[in-house]
C-alpha positions in Angstrom: -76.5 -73.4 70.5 -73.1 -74.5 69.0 -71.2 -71.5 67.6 -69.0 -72.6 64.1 -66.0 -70.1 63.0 -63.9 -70.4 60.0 -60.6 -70.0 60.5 -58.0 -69.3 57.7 -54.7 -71.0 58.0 -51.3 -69.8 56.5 -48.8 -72.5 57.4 -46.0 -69.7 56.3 -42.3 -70.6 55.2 -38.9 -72.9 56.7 -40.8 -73.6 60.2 -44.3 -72.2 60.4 -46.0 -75.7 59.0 -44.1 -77.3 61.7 -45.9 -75.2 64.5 -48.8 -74.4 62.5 -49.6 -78.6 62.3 -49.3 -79.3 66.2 -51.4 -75.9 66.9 -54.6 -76.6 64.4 -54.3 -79.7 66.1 -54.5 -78.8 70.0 -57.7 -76.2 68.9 -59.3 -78.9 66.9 -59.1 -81.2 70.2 -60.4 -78.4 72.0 -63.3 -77.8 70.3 -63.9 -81.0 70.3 -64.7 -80.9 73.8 -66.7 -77.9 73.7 -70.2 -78.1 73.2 -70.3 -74.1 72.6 -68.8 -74.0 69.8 -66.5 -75.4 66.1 -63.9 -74.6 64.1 -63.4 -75.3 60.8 -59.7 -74.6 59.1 -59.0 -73.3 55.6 -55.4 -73.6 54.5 -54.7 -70.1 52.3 -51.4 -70.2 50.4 -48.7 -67.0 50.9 -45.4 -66.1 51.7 -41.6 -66.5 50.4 -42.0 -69.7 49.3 -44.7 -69.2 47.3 -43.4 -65.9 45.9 -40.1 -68.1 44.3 -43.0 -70.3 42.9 -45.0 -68.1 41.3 -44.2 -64.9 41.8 -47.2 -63.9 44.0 -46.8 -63.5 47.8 -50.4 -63.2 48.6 -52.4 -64.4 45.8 -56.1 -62.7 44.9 -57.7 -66.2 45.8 -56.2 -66.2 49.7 -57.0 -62.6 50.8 -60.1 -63.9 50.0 -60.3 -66.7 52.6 -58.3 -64.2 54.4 -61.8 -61.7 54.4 -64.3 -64.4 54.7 -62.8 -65.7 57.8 -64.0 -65.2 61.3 -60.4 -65.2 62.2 -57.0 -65.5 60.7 -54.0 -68.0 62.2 -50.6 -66.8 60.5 -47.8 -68.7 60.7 -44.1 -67.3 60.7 -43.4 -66.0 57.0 -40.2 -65.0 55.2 -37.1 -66.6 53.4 -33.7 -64.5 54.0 -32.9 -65.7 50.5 -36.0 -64.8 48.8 -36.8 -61.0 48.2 -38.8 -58.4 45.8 -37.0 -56.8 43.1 -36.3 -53.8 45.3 -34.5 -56.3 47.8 -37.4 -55.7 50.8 -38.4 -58.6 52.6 -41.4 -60.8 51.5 -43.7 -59.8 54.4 -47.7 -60.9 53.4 -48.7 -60.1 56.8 -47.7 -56.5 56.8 -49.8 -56.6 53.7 -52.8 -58.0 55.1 -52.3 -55.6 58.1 -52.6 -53.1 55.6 -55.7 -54.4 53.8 -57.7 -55.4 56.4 -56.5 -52.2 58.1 -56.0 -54.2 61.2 -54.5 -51.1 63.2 -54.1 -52.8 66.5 -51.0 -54.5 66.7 -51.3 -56.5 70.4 -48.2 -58.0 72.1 -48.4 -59.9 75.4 -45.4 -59.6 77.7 -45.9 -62.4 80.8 -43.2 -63.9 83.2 -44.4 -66.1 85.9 -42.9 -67.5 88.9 -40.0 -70.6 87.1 -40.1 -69.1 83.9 -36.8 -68.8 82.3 -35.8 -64.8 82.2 -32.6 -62.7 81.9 -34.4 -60.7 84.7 -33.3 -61.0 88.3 -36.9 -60.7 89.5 -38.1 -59.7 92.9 -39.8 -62.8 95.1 -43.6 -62.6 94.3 -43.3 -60.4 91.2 -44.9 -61.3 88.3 -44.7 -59.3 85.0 -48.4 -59.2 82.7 -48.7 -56.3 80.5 -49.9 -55.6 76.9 -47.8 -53.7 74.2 -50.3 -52.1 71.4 -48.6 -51.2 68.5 -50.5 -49.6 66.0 -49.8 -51.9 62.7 -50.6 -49.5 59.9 -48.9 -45.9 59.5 -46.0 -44.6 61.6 -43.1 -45.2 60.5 -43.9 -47.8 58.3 -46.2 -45.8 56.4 -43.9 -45.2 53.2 -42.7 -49.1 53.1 -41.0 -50.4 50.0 -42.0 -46.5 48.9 -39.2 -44.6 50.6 -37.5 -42.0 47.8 -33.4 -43.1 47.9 -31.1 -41.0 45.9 -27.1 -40.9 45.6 -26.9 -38.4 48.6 -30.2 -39.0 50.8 -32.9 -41.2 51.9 -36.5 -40.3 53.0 -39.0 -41.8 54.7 -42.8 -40.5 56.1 -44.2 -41.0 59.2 -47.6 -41.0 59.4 -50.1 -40.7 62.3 -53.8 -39.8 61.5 -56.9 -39.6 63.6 -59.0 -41.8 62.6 -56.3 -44.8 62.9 -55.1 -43.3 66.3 -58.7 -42.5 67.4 -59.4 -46.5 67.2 -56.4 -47.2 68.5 -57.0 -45.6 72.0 -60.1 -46.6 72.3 -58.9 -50.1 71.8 -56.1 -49.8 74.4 -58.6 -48.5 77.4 -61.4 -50.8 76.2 -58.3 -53.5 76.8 -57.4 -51.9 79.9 -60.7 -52.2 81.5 -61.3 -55.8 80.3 -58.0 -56.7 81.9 -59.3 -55.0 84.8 -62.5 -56.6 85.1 -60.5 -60.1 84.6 -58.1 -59.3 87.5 -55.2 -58.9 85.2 -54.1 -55.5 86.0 -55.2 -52.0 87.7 -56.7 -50.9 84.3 -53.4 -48.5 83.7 -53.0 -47.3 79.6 -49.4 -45.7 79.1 -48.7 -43.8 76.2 -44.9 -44.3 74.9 -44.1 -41.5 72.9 -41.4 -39.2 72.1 -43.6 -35.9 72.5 -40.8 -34.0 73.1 -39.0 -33.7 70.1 -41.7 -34.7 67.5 -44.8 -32.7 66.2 -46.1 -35.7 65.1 -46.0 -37.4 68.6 -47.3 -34.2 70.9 -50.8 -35.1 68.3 -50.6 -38.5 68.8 -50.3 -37.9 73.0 -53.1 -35.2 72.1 -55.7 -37.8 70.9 -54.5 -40.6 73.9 -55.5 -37.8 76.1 -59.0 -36.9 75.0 -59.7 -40.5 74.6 -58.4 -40.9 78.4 -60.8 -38.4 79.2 -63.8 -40.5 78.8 -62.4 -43.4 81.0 -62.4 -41.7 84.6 -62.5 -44.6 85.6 -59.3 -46.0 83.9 -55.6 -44.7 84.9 -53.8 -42.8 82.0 -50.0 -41.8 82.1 -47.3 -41.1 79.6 -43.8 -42.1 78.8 -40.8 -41.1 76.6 -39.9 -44.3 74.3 -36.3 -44.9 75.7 -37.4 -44.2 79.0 -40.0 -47.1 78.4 -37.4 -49.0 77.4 -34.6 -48.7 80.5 -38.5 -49.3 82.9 -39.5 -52.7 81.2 -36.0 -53.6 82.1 -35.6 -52.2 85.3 -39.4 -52.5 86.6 -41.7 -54.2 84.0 -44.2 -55.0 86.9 -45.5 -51.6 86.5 -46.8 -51.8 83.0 -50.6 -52.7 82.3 -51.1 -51.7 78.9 -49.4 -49.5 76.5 -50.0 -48.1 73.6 -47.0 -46.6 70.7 -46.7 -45.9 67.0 -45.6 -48.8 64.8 -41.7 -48.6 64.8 -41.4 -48.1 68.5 -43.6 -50.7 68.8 -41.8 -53.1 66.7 -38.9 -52.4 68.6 -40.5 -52.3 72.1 -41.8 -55.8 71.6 -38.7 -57.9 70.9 -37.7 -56.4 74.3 -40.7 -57.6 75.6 -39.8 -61.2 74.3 -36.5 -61.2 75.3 -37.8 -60.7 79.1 -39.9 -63.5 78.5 -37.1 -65.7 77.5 -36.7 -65.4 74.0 -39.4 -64.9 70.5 -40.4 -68.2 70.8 -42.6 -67.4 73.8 -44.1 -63.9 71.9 -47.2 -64.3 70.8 -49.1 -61.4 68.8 -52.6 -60.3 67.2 -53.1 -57.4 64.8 -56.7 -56.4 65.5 -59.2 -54.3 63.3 -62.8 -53.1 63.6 -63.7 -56.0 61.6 -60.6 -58.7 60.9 -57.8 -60.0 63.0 -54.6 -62.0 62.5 -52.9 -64.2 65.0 -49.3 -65.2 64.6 -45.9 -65.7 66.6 -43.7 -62.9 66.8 -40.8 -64.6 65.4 -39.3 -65.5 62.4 -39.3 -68.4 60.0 -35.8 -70.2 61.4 -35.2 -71.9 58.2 -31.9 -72.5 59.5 -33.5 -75.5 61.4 -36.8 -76.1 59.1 -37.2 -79.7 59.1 -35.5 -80.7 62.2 -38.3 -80.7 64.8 -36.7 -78.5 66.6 -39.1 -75.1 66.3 -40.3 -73.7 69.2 -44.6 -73.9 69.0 -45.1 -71.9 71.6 -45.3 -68.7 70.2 -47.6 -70.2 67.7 -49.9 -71.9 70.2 -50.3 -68.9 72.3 -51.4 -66.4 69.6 -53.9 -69.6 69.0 -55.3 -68.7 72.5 -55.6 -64.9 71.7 -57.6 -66.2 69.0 -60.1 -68.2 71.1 -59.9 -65.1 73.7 -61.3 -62.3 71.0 -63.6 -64.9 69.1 -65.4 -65.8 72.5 -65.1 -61.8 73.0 -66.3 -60.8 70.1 -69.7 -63.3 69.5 -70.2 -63.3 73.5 -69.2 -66.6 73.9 -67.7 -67.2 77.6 -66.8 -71.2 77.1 -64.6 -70.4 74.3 -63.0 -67.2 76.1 -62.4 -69.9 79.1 -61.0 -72.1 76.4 -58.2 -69.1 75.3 -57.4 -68.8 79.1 -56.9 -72.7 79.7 -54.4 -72.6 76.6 -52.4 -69.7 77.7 -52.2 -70.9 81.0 -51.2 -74.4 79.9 -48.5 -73.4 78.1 -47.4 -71.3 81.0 -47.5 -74.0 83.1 -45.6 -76.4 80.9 -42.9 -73.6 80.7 -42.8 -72.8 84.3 -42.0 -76.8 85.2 -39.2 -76.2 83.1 -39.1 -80.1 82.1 -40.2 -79.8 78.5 -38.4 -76.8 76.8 -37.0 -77.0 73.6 -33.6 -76.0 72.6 -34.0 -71.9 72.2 -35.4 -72.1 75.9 -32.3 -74.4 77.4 -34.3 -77.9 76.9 -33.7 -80.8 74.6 -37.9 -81.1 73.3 -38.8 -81.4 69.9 -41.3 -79.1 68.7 -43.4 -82.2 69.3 -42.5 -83.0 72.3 -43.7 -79.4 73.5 -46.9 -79.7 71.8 -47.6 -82.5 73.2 -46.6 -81.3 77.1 -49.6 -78.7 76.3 -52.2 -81.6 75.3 -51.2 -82.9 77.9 -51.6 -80.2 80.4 -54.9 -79.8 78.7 -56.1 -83.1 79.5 -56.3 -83.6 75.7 -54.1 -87.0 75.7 
């Protein structure tokens, strides 16, 4: 029986319609093709843009297709020109993080054998690990809430157990499906910085007792700028890791800039009961109209989407479909012949999207 899923849309602000268009596209062709299952697309309005409008960066009326939604696709959001009074950044998906509590935040880090890298890679080393930043509390706990007076500056970092609780159980629960899918040895590393802060000895306190019930699973730890010298030096060994929200915000535009650059990052932010896919990079307004965005990014977090939908409502043909994307788009990056201009090429952002149909066998 054919599986539908409603799918909110935010096309975001400067370039995200301009990837978001060629991506809805490719997953409608796709599911075309699928007997097992539909998609329908609801466009939700948000962001900078819409803020200058009408002063509302996430109006009542889209959180609400937001919630109804089987999934979420988020385009890149933010105007460096248009900001709230207290001169933060317009940012409606750390606000749906928030609201949806979506506490996983999941960032792929893959290199394979052509793909342009700053790395000097050994022959017959490929790099495939996950980054799991939690998206909620940490260091981001007090945003736009921080007290600022003439002489100091405060911010609170949070880490609770409930939040952290789900978080580790979401890494090894990852671990082990990368496992079973030959992806990895089913390793979770915990990046912390235990040995300076209270906060992070609990935080490594809870990964351990949840690493406890996963004997079968390899657990290990690691300072934060240790972790970051490794992924440098030897990101082959990573499987999955798991941090706190500013680490991992930092840690993850390493991670894309060993895979070439942001506009090969893809991301989800994961919760018990919503998720959000979007690129990891910014809006590029700079070159918004031009045809000259990257999709990539875009279409990638489009096959994490397929990946935990088929997951999620045990549905394999749509799970295979996710794996066909990503490793179309890894293959049209690898040949190296369409790449647009952040990547060294000369494509248009349609020219890229249309190397994946291609590759896809979708015309």
């Amino acid at each position: 029986m054919k599986q539908n899923f409603d799918i909110a849309v935010f096309e975001g602000d400067g370039t995200g319609p301009e990837i978001t268009a060629p991506t809805v596209d490719i997953l409608m062709g796709m599911a075309h093709n699928n007997p097992a299952y539909s998609l329908s697309f609801k466009t939700a309005a948000a962001g900078a843009a819409h803020y200058a409008q009408t002063g509302e960066s996430l109006p009542d009326a889209s959180m609400a297709i937001a919630r109804a939604s089987d999934a979420i696709l988020l385009s890149a959001m933010g105007l460096p020109d248009v900001r709230y009074k207290d001169g933060t950044e317009i940012s409606p998906q750390i606000d749906l993080r928030k609201a949806l509590v979506l506490f996983a935040g999941v960032r792929p880090v893959t290199i394979k054998a052509g793909q342009p890298t700053p790395l000097n890679l050994p022959a017959g080393k490929d790099v495939d690990f996950v980054l799991i930043r939690e998206s909620t509390e940490g260091l981001f706990y007090t945003q736009g809430r921080g007290e600022v007076t003439k002489d100091e500056a405060r911010e609170t970092l949070l880490i609770t157990r409930d939040i952290s609780e789900k978080l580790f159980k979401f890494a090894f629960d990852l671990a082990k499906t990368r496992k079973d899918a030959g992806r990895g040895p089913g390793k979770v590393t915990c990046v912390d910085k235990a040995n300076v802060f209270r906060a992070f000895a609990f935080f490594r306190e809870m990964f351990d007792a949840e690493a406890a019930k996963h004997p079968d699973l390899i657990a290990d730890h690691a300072y934060v700028d240790a972790t970051a010298l490794w992924m440098v030096q030897k990101p082959w060994d990573f499987d999955v890791m798991v941090t706190e929200n500013m680490f991992g915000d930092i840690l993850s535009d390493l991670g894309a800039g060993l895979m070439g650059g942001l506009g090969l990052a893809p991301s989800a932010d994961i919760g018990l009961h919503n998720a959000v896919f979007q690129p990891c990079h910014g809006s590029a307004p700079d070159i918004a109209g031009q045809g000259a965005a990257n999709p990539m990014a875009m279409i990638l977090s489009a096959a994490m989407m397929l990946d935990w939908l088929g997951l999620r409502h045990d549905n394999p043909a749509m799970v295979a479909d996710g794996v066909r994307l990503r490793e179309a788009v890894e293959r049209v990056v690898s040949e190296g012949t369409v790449l647009t201009r952040d990547l060294g090429g000369i494509a248009s952002t349609s020219d890229a999207a249309s190397a994946v149909k291609r590759a896809l066998s979708l015309g």
